[in-house]
C-alpha positions in Angstrom: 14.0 38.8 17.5 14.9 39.1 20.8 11.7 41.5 21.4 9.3 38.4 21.1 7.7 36.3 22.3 6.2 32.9 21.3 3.3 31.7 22.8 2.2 28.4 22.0 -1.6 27.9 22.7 -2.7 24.1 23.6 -5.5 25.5 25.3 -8.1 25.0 22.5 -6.9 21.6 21.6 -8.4 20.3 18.7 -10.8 17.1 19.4 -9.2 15.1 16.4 -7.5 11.7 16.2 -9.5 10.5 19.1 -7.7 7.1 19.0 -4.2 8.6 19.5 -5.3 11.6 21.4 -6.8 9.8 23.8 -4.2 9.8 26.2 -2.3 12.7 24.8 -2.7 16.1 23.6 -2.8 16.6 19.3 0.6 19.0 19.8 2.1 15.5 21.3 0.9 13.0 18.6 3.8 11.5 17.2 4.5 12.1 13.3 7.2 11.3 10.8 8.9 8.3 12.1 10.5 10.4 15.1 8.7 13.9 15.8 6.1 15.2 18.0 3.5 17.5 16.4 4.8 20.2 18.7 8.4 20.3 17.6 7.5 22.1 14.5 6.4 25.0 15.9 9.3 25.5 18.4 11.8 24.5 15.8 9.9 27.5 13.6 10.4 29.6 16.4 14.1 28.9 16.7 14.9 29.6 13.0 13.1 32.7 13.4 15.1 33.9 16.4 12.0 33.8 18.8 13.9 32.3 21.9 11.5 33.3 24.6 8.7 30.8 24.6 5.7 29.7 26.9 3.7 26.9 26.3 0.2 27.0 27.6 -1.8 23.3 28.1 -4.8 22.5 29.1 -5.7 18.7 29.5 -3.8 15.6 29.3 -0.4 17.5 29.5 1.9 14.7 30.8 3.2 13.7 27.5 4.0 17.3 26.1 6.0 17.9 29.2 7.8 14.7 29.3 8.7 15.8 25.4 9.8 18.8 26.2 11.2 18.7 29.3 13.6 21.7 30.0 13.8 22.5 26.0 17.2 22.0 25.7 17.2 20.1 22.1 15.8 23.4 20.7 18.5 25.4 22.6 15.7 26.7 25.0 17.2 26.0 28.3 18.5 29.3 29.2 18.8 31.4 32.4 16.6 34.5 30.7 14.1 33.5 28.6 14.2 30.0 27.0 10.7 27.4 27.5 8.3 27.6 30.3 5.5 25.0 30.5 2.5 26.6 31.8 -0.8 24.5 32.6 -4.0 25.5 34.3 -3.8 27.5 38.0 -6.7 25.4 38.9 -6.6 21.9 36.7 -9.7 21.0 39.1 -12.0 23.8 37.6 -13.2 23.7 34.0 -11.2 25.9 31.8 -13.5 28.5 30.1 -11.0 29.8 27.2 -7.8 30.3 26.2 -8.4 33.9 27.5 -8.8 32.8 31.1 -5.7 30.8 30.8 -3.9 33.8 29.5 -5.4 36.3 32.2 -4.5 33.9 34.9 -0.7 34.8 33.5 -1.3 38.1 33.0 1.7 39.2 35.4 4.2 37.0 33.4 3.3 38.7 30.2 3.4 42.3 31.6 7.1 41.4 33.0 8.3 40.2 29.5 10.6 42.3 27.9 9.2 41.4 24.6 6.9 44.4 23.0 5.0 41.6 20.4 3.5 38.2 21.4 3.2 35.1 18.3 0.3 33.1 19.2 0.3 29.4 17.7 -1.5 26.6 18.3 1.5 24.1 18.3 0.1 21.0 15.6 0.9 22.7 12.5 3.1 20.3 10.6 5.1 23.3 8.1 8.2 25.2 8.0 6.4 28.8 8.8 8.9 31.7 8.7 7.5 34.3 11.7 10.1 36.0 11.4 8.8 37.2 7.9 5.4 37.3 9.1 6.2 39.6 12.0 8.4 42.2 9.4 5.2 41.9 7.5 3.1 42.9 10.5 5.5 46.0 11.5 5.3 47.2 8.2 1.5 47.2 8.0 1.7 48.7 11.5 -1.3 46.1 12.2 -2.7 45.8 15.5 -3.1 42.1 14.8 -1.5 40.1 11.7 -3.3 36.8 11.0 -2.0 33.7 9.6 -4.3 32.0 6.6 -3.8 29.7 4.2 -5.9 28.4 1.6 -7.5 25.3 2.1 -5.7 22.3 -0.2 -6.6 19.2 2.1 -9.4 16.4 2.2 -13.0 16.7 2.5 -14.5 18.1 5.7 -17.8 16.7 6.7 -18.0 18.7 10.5 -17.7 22.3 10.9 -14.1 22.4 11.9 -12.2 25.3 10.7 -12.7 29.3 10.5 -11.8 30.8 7.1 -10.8 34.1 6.3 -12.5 36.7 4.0 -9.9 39.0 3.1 -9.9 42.5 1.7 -7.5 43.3 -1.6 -5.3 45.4 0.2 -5.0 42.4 2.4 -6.6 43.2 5.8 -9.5 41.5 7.5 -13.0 41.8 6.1 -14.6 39.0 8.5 -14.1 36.0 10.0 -16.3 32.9 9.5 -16.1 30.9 12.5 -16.7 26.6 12.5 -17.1 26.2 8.8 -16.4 23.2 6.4 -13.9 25.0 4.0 -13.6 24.4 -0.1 -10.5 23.8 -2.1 -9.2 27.7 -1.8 -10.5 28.7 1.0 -8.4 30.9 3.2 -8.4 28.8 6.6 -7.4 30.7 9.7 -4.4 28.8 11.1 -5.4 30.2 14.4 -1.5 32.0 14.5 -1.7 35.6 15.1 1.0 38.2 16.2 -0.1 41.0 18.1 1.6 43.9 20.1 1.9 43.2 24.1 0.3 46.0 25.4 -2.9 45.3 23.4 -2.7 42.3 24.3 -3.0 42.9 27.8 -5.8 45.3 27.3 -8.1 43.5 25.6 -7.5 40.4 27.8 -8.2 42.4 30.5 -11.6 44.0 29.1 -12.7 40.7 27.9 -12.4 39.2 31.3 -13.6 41.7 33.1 -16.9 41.2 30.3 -16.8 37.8 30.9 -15.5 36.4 27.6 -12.7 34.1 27.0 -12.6 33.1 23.2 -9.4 34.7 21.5 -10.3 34.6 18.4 -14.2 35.2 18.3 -13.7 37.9 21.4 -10.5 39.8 20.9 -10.2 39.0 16.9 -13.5 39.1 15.1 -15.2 41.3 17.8 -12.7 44.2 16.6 -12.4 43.6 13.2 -13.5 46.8 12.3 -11.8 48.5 15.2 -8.4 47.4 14.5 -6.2 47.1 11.8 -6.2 43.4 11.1 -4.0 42.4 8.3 -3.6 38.8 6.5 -0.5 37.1 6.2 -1.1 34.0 4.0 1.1 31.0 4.2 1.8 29.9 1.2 4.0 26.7 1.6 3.7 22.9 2.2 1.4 22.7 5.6 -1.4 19.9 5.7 -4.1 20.1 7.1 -4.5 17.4 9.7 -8.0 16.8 10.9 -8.7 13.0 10.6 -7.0 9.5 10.5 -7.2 10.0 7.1 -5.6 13.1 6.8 -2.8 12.2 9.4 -2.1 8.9 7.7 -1.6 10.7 4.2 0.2 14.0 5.9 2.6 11.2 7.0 2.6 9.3 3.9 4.0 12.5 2.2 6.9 12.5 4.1 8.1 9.7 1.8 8.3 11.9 -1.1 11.8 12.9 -1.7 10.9 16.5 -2.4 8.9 17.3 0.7 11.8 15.3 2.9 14.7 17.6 1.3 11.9 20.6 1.7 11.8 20.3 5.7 15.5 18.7 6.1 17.8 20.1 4.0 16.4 24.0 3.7 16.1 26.6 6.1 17.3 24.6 9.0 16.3 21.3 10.6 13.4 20.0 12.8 14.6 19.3 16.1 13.1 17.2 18.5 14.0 15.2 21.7 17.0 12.8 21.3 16.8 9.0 22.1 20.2 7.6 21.4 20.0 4.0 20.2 21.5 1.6 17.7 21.0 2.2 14.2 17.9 -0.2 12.9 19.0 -3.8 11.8 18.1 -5.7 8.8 18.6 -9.8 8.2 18.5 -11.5 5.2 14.9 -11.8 5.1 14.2 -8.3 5.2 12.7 -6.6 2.1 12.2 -2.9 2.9 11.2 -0.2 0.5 10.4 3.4 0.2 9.6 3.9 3.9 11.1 5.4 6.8 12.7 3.3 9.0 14.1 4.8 12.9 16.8 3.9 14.8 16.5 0.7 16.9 14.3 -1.3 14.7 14.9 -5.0 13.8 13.9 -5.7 10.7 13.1 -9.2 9.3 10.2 -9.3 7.4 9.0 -6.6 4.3 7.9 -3.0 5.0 6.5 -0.8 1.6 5.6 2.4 1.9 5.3 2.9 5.6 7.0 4.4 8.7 8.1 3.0 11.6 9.1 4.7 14.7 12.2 4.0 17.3 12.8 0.3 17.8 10.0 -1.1 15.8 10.1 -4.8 15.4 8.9 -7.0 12.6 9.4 -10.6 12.6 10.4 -12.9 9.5 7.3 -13.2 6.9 5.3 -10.5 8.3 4.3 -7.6 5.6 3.7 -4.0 6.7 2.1 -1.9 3.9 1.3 1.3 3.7 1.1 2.0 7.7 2.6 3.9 10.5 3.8 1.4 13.4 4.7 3.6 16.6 7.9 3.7 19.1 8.4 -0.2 20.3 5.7 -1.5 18.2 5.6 -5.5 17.2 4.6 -6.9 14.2 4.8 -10.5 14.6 5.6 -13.4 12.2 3.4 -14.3 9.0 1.2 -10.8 10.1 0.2 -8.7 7.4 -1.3 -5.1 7.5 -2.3 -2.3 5.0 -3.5 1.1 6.2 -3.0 0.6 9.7 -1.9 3.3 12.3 -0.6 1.1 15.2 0.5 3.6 18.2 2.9 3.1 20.9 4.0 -0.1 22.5 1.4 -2.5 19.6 1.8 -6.1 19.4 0.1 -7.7 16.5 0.8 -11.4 16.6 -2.3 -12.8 14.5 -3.8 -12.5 11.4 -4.1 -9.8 8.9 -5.6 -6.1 9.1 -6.4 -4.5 5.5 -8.1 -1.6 4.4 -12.0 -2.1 4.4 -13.9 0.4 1.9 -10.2 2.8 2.0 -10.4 3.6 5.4 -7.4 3.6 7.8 -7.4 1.4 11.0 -5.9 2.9 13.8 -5.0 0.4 17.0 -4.9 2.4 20.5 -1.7 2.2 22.5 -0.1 -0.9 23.9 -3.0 -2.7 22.7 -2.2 -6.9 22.1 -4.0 -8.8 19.1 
């Protein structure tokens, strides 16, 4: 689909996993032993042939762009099109929308030689097919096509997500914006395709009225103008909105049918390679159903858990049920249950369990 192009939207980054967003954005939070959020949705895009991508941030950028540097593990280093990083004109002034950030490109999307634009917001953990979606949307001839899918993940107590009410011929009815979804629901997952040249023209009236909310100024506020069709995504894609959710989103990834889902079907996940020795295990390790990276030492016993690039854990210490980040240290006779520990941990006391279920999540290169 050489026609498109991919936009990935960090602007309106969502304010969860405060402990390991804090010096990150959510598209850059590590996930699955040696993935960034992010490289989902460029791998997505490569499968479906979308080759031309930007990547709009906002705040706290430094990671994504160290990550993904010039793109070239997802074959996106190329003289015409390929990734382009694009944070704020003025990272000084507070950014109003992820309309301003758009208009303040609006010359680099009128020179695209793409005639329709995929919008995504860059942490969706899935294996979407936009491709489909877009034949879909051609087919409809939709102004806009949005993405949905109904809403199979944990309890919300805050007003977090926008749901869907769809027609039965499958086009928009409404959109309920910053509600706490049921089991069913169809959640927007804020993904849209739209042609380029209305694109530009509603970004450009919207400015020029002063308003800078995608969806809740170019989507909902023409919902009856436009034809806005539904495309529901219907496959594995949790929905990660707490420590909770992120631990067990993770945690699924050791079941063997999800793992030959996203690595043996439809092509691969790619992400940025780190060559390093293969992980080493003594006599005195005891590991079991858990991912393990390359570079890790191994001495002690790991269950159900997954550790990240060259991990360490010392001889009698026990790692349950956690996630232990890139050059994290669990030290000897330590035990832990339910912990997230991000990069560059050191645990060398004691032991850290669950208390009342909940997961305890330790802030980067912290020392205990």
């Amino acid at each position: 689909m050489n026609n498109v192009l991919g936009v990935i939207n960090l602007v309106n980054d969502k304010p969860f996993l405060k402990e390991l967003t804090k010096h990150r954005c959510l598209a850059s939070v590590p996930f699955g032993g040696r993935y960034r959020l992010i490289d989902f949705t460029l791998s997505n895009f490569i499968h479906s042939e979308i080759t031309d991508v930007v990547v709009f941030t906002k705040a706290k950028h430094r990671s994504i762009m160290d990550h993904l540097g010039s793109g070239r593990e997802w074959d996106l280093d190329r003289r015409n099109g390929g990734l382009h990083i694009l944070p704020p004109v003025s990272p000084d002034k507070k950014v109003k929308g992820d309309l301003q950030q758009f208009h303040e490109h609006l010359q680099m999307f009128k020179q695209t030689k793409a005639d329709l634009i995929v919008i995504s917001p860059g942490h969706h953990v899935g294996k979407i097919d936009y491709s489909d979606a877009v034949h879909a949307h051609r087919e409809k001839q939709a102004d806009i096509t949005i993405l949905y899918k109904e809403y199979d993940g944990t309890p919300v107590e805050k007003p977090i997500y926008h749901q869907c009410r769809m027609l039965r011929d499958g086009s928009l009815l409404d959109i309920d914006l910053f509600t706490t979804p049921l089991p069913g629901a169809h959640v927007c997952l804020e993904t849209y395709i739209i042609d380029k040249a209305l694109f530009i023209q509603l970004i450009e009236r919207c400015i020029e009225q002063e308003e800078y909310d995608f969806l809740k100024d170019v989507v909902k506020a023409n919902q009856h103008r436009l034809n806005i069709q539904g495309y529901e995504f219907a496959g594995h894609l949790p929905f990660i909105h707490s420590n909770q959710s992120y631990h067990k989103s993770n945690m699924d990834f050791l079941n063997p049918e999800i793992i030959y889902d996203y690595f043996y079907k439809h092509g691969d996940i790619f992400t940025k390679v780190k060559h390093e020795a293969p992980a080493t295990y003594t006599a005195t390790s005891n590991v079991s159903n858990s991912l393990v990276a390359n570079g890790c030492e191994i001495e002690g016993k790991v269950e159900n858990s997954i550790l990240f690039r060259g991990v360490k854990v010392h001889k009698d210490a026990v790692v349950k049920n956690s996630i232990i980040m890139q050059r994290g240290e669990i030290g000897a006779g330590v035990e832990i249950d339910g912990v997230i520990a991000d990069k560059h941990v050191k645990l060398i006391n004691g032991q850290m369990t669950r208390t009342a279920g909940q997961i305890q999540v330790i802030e980067k290169s912290a020392l205990r």
